[in-house]
C-alpha positions as CSV (number, residue, x, y, z in Angstrom):
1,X,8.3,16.3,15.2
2,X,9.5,13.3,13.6
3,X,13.2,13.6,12.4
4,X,14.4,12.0,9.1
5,X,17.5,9.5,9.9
6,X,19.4,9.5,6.7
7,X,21.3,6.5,7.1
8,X,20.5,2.8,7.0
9,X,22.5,-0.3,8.0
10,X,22.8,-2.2,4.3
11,X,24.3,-1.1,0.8
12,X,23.0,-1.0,-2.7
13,X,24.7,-4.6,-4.0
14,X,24.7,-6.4,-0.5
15,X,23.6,-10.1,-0.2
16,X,21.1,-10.3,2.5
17,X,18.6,-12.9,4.3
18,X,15.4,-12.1,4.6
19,X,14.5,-13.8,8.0
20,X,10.6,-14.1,7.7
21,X,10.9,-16.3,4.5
22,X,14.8,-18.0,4.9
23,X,15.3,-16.3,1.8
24,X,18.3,-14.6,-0.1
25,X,18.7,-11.9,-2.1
26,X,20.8,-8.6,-3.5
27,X,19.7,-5.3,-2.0
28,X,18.6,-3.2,-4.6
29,X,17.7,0.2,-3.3
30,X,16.5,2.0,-0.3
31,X,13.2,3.4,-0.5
32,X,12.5,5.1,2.7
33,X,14.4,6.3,5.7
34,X,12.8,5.5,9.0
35,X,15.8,5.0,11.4
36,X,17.4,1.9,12.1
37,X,15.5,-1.3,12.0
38,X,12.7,0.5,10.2
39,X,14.3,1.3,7.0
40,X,12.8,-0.4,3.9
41,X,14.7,-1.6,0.6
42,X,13.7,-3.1,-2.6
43,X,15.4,-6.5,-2.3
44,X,15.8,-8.7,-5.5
45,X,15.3,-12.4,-4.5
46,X,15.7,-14.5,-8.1
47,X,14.6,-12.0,-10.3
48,X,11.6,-11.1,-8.7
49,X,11.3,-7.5,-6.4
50,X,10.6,-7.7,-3.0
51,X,9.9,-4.5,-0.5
52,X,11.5,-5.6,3.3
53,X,11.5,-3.5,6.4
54,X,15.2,-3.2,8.1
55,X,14.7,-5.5,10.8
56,X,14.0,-8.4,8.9
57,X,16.7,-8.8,6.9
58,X,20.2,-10.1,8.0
59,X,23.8,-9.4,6.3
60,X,24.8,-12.5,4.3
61,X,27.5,-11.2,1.9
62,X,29.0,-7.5,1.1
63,X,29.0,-6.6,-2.3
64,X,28.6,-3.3,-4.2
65,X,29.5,-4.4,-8.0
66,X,26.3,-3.9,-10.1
67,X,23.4,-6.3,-10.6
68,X,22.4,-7.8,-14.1
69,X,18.5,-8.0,-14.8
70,X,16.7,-9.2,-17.1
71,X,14.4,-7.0,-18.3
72,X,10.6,-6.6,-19.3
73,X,10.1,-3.4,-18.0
74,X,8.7,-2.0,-21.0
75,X,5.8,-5.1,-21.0
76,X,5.0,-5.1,-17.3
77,X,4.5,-1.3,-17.5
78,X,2.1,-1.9,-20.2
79,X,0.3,-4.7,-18.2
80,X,0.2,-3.1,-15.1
81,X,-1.1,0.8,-16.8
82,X,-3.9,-1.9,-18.4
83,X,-4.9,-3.5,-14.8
84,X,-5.2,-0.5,-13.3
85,X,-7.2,1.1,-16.1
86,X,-9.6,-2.3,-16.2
87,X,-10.4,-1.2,-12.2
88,X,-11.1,1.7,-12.6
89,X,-13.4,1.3,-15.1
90,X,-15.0,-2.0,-13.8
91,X,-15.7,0.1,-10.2
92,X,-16.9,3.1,-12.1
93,X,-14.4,5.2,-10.3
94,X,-15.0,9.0,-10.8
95,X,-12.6,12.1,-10.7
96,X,-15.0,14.3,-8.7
97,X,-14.8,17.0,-6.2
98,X,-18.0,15.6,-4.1
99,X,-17.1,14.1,-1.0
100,X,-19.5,11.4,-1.3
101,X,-18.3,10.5,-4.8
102,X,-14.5,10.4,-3.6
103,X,-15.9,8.3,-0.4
104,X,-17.7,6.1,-2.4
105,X,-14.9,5.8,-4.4
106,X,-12.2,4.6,-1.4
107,X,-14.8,2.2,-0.1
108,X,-15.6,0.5,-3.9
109,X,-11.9,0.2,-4.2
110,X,-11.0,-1.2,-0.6
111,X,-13.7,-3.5,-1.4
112,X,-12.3,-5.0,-4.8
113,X,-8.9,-5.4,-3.3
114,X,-9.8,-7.2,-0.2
115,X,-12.0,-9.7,-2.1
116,X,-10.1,-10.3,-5.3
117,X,-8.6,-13.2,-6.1
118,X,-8.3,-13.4,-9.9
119,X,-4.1,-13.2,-10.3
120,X,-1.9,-14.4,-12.7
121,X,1.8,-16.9,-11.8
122,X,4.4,-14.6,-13.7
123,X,8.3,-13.9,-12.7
124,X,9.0,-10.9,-14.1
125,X,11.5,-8.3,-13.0
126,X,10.1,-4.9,-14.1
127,X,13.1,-3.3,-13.7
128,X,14.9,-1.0,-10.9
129,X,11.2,1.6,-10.5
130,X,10.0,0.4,-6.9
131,X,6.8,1.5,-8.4
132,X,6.4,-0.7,-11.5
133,X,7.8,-3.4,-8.9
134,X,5.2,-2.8,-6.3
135,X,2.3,-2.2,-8.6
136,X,2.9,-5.1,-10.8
137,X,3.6,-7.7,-8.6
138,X,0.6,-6.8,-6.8
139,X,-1.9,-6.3,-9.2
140,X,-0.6,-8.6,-11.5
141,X,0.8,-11.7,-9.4
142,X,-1.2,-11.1,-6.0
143,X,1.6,-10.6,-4.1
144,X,0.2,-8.6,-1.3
145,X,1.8,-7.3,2.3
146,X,0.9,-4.2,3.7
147,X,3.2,-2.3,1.9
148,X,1.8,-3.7,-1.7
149,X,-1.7,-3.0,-0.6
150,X,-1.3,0.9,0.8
151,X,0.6,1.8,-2.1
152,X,-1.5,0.0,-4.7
153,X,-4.6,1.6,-3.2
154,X,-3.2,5.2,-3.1
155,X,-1.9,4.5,-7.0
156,X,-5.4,3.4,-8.2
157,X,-7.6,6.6,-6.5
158,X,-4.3,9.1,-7.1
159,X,-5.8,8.4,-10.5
160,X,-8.9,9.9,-10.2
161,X,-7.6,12.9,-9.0
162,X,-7.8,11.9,-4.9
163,X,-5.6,13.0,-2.1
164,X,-4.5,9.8,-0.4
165,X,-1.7,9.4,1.8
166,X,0.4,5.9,3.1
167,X,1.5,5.8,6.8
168,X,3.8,3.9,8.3
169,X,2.7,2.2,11.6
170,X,3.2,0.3,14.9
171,X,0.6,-2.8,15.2
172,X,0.0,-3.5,18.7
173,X,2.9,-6.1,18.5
174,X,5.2,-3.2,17.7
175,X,5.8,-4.7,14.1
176,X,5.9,-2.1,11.1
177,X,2.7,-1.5,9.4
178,X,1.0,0.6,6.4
179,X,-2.4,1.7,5.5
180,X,-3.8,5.0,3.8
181,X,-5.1,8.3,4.8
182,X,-7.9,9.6,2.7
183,X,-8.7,13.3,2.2
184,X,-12.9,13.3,2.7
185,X,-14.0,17.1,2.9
186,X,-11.3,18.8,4.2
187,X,-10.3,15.5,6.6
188,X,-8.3,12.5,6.2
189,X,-9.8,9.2,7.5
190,X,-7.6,5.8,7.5
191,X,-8.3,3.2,5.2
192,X,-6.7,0.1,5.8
193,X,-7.0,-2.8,2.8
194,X,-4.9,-5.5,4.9
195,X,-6.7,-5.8,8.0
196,X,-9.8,-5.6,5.6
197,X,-8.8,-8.6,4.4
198,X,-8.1,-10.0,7.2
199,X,-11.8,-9.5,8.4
200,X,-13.3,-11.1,4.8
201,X,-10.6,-14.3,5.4
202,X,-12.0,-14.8,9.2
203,X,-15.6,-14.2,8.3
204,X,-15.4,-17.4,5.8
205,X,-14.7,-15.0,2.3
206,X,-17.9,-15.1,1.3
207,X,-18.3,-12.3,-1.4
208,X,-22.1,-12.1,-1.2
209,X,-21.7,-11.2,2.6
210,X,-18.9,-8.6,2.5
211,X,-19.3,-5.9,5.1
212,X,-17.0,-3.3,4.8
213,X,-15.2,-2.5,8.0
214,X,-12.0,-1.1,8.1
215,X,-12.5,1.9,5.9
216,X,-13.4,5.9,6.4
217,X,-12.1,5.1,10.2
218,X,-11.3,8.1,12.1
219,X,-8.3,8.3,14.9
220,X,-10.5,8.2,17.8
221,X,-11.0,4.5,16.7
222,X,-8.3,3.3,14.6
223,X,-5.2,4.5,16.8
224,X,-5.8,2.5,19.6
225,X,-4.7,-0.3,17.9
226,X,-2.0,1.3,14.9
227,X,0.2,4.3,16.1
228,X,1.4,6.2,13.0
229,X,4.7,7.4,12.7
230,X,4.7,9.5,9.4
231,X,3.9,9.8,5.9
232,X,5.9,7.8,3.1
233,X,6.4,9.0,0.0
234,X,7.3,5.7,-2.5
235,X,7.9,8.6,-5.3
236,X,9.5,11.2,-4.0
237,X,12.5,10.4,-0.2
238,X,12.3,14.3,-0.2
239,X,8.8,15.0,0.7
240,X,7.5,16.0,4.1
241,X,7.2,13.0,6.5
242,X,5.1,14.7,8.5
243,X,1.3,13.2,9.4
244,X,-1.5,15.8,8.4
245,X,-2.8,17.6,11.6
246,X,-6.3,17.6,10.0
247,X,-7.7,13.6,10.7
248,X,-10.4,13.0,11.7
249,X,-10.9,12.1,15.1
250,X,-14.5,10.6,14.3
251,X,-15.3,7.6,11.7
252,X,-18.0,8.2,9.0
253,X,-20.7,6.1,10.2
254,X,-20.3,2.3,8.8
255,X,-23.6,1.5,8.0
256,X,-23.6,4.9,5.5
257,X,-20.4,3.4,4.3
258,X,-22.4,0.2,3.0
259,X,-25.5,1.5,2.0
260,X,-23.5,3.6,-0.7
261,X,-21.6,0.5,-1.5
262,X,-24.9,-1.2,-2.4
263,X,-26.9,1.4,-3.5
264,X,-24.9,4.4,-4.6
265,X,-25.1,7.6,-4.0
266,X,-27.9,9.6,-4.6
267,X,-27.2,12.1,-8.1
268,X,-29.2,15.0,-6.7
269,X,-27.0,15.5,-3.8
């Protein structure tokens, strides 16, 4: 069992570099407690939010007075409430108990996000809520990492009424890592909308080709090469961080997967 480290190595109000980009900015909150080195924060670099992992950021300048924003919070809520209402809609995305509905569902949506690329340039800081941070500047500016995509994805079908869960990982390079569990009759499979990119970019991002591939994946498969660690909860640091014992250890078969993203699903079932 997986033990909840309550403590972290930077402050609310410290001035840190974030090594991956050579960029600085003011620690803003922390967000989840991993342990050391795995910790993430919200990190406000020039007005805009950013979510970093522990061990990539680097102490620059203590400092715990309080941080002035400017603030559209009340506008990017708006904007982001409409974005996510506009893919629901456009995907047809149903509140449903049917399994194939809710599958259907995950693998329309995984879809979208891994081939959109319709975003707008805006600078906003939405205010201290690392969810209107992460949902805006993700839906709204594009600003994707693995983090952005697992929680925007378990935001958009948490609408509709589905049970969807973001882990924290391991790659195989040991870096830290998210993706999604789905609840699929009575079983959780992984849905990952990174590497799915990451598949569309190397086969040339050609939309009228798009295969899924990294969705309704089951452990068997998908943990040779990500080794979860335990649940995270953006909304609420005091919820279990415990992985669900019930995932699948089979995937659903891929080519059902696709046939139901071209065809549907058939209404009588």
């Amino acid at each position: 069992m997986l033990t909840k480290i309550q403590k972290a190595e930077f402050n609310v109000g410290d001035e840190v570099l974030i090594i991956s980009s050579n960029s600085k900015g003011i620690i803003k909150c922390v967000t989840s407690y991993l342990g050391k080195g795995d910790n993430i924060y919200l990190v406000n670099v020039n007005g805009k939010e950013k979510t970093c992992i522990e061990s990539n950021l680097h102490l620059c300048r203590k400092n715990n007075t309080n941080l002035t924003i400017d603030m559209n919070e009340m506008a990017s809520k708006f904007k982001t409430e409409d974005k996510i209402r506009e893919i629901i809609n456009g995907l047809e995305l149903e509140e449903s108990a049917s399994p194939s509905t809710q599958l259907l569902n995950a693998c329309k949506l995984q879809a979208y996000l891994a081939m959109s690329d319709e975003f707008e340039e805006e600078s906003l800081s939405v205010g201290k809520s690392i969810t209107s941070n992460e949902l805006y500047h993700g839906l709204v500016n594009g600003d994707f990492d693995s983090i952005v995509n697992s929680y925007i994805f378990s935001e958009i079908l948490s609408k509709v009424g589905m049970n969807v869960l973001t882990v924290a990982m391991k790659n195989e390079d040991g870096e830290f890592y998210t993706s999604n569990l789905v609840l699929i009759n009575e079983e959780y499979y992984y849905f990952d909308v990174t590497l799915e990119m990451a598949v569309f970019e190397e086969n040339g991002s050609n939309q009228d080709d798009f295969v899924l591939c990294c969705g309704a994946l089951g452990k068997d498969s998908y943990e040779q090469f990500f080794k979860p660690l335990c649940i995270l909860d953006f909304n609420d640091n005091l919820s279990s961080s415990i992985l669900p014992k019930n995932i699948s250890h089979d995937d659903i078969d891929i080519d059902v997967v696709n046939k139901m993203l071209l065809i549907g699903i058939d209404e009588n079932e």
